[in-house]
Each structure stands twice: as C-alpha cells, then as structure tokens.
ZATOR-976983 format. One record per residue (C-alpha): residue number from 0; residue in three letters; y, x, z. Coordinates in nm, 2 decimals. Layout:
   num   residuo        y        x        z
   NUM       ALA        Y        X        Z
...
//
This chain:
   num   residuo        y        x        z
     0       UNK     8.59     7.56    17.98
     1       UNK     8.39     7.83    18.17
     2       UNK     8.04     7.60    18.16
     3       UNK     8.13     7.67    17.73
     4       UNK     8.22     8.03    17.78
     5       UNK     7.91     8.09    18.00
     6       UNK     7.72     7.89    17.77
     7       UNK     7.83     8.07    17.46
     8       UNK     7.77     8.44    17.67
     9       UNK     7.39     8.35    17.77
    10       UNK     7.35     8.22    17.37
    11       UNK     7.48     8.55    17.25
    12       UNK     7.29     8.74    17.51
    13       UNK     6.93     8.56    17.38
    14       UNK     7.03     8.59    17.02
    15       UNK     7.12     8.95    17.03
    16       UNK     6.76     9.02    17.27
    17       UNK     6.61     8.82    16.97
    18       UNK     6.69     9.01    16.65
    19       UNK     6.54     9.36    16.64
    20       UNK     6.72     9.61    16.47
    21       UNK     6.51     9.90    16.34
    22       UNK     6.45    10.25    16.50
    23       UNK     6.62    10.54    16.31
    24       UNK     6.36    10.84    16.31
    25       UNK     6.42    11.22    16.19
    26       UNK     6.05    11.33    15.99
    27       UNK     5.96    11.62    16.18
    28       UNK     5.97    11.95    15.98
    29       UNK     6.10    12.18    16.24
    30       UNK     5.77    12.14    16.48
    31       UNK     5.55    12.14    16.14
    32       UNK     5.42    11.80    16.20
    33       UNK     5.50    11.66    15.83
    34       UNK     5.38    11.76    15.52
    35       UNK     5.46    11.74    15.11
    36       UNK     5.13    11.81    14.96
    37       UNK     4.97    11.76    14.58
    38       UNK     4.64    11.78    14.42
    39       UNK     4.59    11.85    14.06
    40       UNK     4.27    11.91    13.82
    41       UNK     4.19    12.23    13.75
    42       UNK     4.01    12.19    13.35
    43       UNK     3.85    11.92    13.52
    44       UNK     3.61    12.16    13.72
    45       UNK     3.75    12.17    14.08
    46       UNK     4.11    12.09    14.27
    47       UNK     4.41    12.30    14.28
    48       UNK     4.58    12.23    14.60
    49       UNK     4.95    12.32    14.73
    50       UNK     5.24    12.18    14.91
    51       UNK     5.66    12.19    14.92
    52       UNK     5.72    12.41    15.22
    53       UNK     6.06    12.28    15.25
    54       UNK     6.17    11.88    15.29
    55       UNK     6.37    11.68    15.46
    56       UNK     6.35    11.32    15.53
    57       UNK     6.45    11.02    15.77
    58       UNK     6.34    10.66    15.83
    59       UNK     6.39    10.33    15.95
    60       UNK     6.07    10.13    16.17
    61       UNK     6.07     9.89    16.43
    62       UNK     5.67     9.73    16.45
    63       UNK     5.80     9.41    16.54
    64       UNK     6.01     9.35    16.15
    65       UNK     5.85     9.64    16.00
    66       UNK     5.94     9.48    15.65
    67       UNK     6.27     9.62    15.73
    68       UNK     6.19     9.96    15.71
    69       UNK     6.34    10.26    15.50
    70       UNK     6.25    10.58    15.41
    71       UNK     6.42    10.86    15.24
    72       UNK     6.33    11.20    15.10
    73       UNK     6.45    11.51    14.91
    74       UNK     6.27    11.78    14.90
    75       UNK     6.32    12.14    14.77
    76       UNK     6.17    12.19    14.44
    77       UNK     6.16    12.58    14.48
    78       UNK     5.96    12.54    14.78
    79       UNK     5.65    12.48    14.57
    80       UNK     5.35    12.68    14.71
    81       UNK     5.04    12.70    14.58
    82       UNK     4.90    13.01    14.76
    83       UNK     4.98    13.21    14.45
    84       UNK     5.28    13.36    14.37
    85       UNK     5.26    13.42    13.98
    86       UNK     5.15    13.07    13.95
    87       UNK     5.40    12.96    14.18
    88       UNK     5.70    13.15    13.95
    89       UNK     5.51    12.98    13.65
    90       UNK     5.56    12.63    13.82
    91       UNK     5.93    12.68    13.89
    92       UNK     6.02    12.77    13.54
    93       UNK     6.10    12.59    13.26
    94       UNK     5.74    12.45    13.14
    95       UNK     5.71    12.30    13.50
    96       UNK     5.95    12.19    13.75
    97       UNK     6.28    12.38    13.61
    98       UNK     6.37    12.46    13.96
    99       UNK     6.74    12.63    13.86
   100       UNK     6.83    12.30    13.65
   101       UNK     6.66    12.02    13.90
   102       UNK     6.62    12.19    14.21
   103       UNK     6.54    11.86    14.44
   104       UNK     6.32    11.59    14.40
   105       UNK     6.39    11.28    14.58
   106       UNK     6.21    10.93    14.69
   107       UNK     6.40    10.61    14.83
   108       UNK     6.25    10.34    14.94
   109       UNK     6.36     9.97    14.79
   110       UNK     6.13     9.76    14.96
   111       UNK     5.80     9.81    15.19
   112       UNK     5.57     9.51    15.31
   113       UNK     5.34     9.52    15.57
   114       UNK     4.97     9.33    15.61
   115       UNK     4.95     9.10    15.84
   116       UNK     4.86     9.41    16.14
   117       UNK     5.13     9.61    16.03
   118       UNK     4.87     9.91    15.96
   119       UNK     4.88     9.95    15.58
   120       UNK     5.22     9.86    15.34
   121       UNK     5.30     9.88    14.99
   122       UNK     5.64    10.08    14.98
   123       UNK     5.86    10.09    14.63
   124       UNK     6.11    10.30    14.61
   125       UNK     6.32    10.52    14.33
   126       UNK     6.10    10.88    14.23
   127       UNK     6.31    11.13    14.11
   128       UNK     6.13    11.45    14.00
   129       UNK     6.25    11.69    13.70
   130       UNK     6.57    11.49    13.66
   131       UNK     6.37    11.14    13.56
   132       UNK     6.36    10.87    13.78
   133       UNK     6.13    10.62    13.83
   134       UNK     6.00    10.31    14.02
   135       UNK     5.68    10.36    14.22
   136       UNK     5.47    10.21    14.42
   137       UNK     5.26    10.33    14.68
   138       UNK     5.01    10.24    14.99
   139       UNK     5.04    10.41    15.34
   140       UNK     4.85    10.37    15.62
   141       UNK     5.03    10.38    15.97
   142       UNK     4.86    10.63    16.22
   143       UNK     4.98    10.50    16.52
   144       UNK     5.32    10.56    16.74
   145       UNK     5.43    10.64    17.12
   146       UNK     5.58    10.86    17.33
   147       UNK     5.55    11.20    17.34
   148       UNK     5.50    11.47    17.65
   149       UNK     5.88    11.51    17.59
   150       UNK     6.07    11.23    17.65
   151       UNK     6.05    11.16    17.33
   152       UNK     5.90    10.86    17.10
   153       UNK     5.72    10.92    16.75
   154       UNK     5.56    10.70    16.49
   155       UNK     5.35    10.85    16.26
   156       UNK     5.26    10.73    15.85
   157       UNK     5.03    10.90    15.54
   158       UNK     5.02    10.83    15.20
   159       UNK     4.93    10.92    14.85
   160       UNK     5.03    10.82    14.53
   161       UNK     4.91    10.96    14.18
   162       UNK     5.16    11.02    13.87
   163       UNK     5.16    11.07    13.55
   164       UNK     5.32    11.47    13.47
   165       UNK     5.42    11.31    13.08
   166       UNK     5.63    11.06    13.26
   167       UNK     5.85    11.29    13.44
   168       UNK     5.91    11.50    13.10
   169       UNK     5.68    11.75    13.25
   170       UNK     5.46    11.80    12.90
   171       UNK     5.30    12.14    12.96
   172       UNK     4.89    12.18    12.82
   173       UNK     4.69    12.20    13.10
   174       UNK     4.42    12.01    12.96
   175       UNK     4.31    11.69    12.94
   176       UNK     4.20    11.65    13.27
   177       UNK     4.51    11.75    13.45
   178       UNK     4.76    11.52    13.28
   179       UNK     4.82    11.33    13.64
   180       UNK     4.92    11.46    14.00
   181       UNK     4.80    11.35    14.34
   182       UNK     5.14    11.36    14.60
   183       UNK     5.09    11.33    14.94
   184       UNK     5.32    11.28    15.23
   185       UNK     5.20    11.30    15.59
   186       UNK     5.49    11.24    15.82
   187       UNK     5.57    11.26    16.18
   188       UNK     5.88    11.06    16.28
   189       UNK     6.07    11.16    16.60
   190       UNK     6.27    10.84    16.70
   191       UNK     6.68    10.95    16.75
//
C-alpha cells in the first residue's frame, strides 16, 4: 500500500512539474513603460500622431505554452491626446469617439499563436471601440523578457493593427485618405 501511495505522490509530483501554467502580468502604466498610440492620414499629405494617456490592461505568458496566453484591455476614451486640445474636444464629441455615450474601448484576446521561436504571434481577440464590436486580428512581435533591477520579472510585446473608422460607426469626412487608423500598443508587463 505505501509502494502505491509513494508511487501515486512521485507521479503527481512529475505531472504537476510537467504542465506549465501561465504567468499573470499587470501592463505597466504607472512607471510609463506601455503605451496606446494611433496614426492617421492627414489629406493624405503627412501623419497625425497621438495616443490614450490613460489604459489599463493585464496578461497571461508563460514562453514555454505561449499559445496559452491572454490579454486584456480597456482603455479610457477621453484620454485621447493628440497634442491639441481643440482637436482633441473635436475627437471626443459626437462626430468622433462620443466619449460621454462610450467612454471605454476595450480589446480581449480569443486566441494568440506563436511561430515556431515564440517571437512573433497572430492574436484575435473581440475590438470594441464606439459601442461596436468586432473580431480582429493582429501581429506582435515579442521584445524580449527578464528580471528587472527590482526583484521583479517583465516581458515585454508591440503591435500594430490598422482599422477601418466606417466600421466602428465612426463616419466623419476627413477625406479619402484618412478613412483607416493605425493602433498601436507597446506594452511592458510586470509579472505578479
């Protein structure tokens, strides 16, 4: 009876040791090492550039499954900056973002697979942005990971996705070379 009781302990011991469970990290917004930004065409001449000051966001990341990984984010609509304030009121009213009727915009992840070096994925996940939601699909590419000076361990992802303003019910004129935005979202993950 014990040589089946030991035997079942040491099993349970190498199968636990065996299957990895996934890292919960916090994105870093409080030390300003993750970033919201977007891109858009200004009458097809140059870029207008700005970012969402405020966001919050966690994931899930373990490099030896890291098809298993999750990410979640919500971020403040009225947090839009564009380095212009008059613009910026413009693009949280009604013709924009409608930041008093839909004041977050969210992503979550369904699914994310890695290549074969666990550098670059494909993540899908659930858009919501102007009270639409949508399924999107994106590449990021992972910057690297490790501990930090303290105590601490981090893990570090970009990516960039481009959509289509019409399909989030965002329908203001801004010309025909500005019908699409560029989002991109630099994070910093500290590991809990």
């Amino acid at each position: 009876m014990k040589k089946i009781l030991l035997s079942a302990a040491v099993a349970a011991t190498l199968f636990g040791a065996n299957t990895a469970h996934a890292a919960d990290y916090v994105i870093d917004t409080q030390g300003a090492h993750a970033f919201v930004n977007f891109k858009i065409k200004h009458l097809g001449y140059s870029w207008l550039h700005g970012r969402f000051n405020t966001f919050e966001g966690s994931f899930s990341y373990d490099s030896a499954n890291p098809n298993a990984s999750q990410i979640m984010v919500n971020i403040d609509t009225k947090s839009i900056d564009s380095n212009h304030a008059e613009r910026d009121k413009h693009l949280r009213g009604g013709d924009f973002l409608n930041v008093d009727k839909f004041p977050k915009a969210t992503f979550k992840s369904t699914s994310i697979k890695f290549d074969e070096n666990g550098d670059e994925a494909d993540v899908t996940g659930e858009f919501t942005l102007h009270g639409v939601t949508k399924t999107i699909t994106f590449e990021i590419d992972k910057i690297g990971e490790g501990k930090d000076p303290w105590g601490g361990y981090r893990v570090g992802f970009e990516g960039e996705t481009s959509l289509k303003l019409a399909d989030y019910g965002i329908d203001y004129n801004l010309g025909p070379a500005s019908t699409y935005v560029d989002i991109g979202l630099y994070i910093e993950g500290v590991r809990k």
